[in-house]
N, C-alpha and C positions, 0 to 999 in steps of 0.2 A: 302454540303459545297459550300462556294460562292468563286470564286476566279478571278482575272481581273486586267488587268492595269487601275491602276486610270490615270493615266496622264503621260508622258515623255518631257521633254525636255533637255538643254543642257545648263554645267554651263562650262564657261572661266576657264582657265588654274590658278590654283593656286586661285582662286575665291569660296566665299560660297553662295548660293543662295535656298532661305525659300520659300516653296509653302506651302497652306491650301488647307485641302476638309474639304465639312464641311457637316452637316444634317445626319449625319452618326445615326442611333438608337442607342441612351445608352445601350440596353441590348446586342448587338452585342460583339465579343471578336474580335475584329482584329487586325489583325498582318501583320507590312508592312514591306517591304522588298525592298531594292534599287538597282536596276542590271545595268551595265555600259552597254553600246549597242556598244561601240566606242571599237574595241579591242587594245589591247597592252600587252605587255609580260615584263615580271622582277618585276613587282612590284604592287601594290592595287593601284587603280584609284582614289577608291571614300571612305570617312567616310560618317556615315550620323545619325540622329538623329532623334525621334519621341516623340512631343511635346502634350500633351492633353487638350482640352478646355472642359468643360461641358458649353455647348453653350445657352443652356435652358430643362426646364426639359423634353424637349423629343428630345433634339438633343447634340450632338459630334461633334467637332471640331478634327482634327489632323491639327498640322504644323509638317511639316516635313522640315530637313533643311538637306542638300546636300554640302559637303566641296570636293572639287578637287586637291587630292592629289599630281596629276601629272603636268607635263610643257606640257602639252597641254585639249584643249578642251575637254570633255566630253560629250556624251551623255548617256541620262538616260531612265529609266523605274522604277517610282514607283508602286509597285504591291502591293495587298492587298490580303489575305485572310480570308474570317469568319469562326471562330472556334464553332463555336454553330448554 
């Protein structure tokens, strides 16, 4: 099993912000996952969503889009794991 952070960074308070990876192999099963780095207590930080391109026939596209639930900055960590 493959597993890694694809990338992090940090969306503004109340802000939604769309990253891509892309070249990903079609046959791959992956599943991302979005973890806050920033802590805070009472309440979910972050929504987030995972968008698919079939980019050409031997490549995958993910956007992923990150919404900031809270009144302050977030930082992130998008993670990936392959299931096959």
């Amino acid at each position: 099993m493959r597993v890694g952070t694809q990338f992090s960074g940090t969306v503004a308070a109340g802000a939604t912000k769309k990253w891509f990876t892309h070249s990903w192999p079609p046959d791959w099963h992956v599943v991302w996952t979005v973890v806050p780095t920033t802590a805070a207590a009472g309440a979910p930080q972050i929504d987030w969503d995972v968008e698919v391109q079939r980019a050409s026939p031997t490549a995958i596209t993910y956007w992923i889009t990150v919404r900031n639930l809270s009144a302050a900055d977030v930082s992130i960590e998008a993670r990936y794991e392959v299931m096959n």
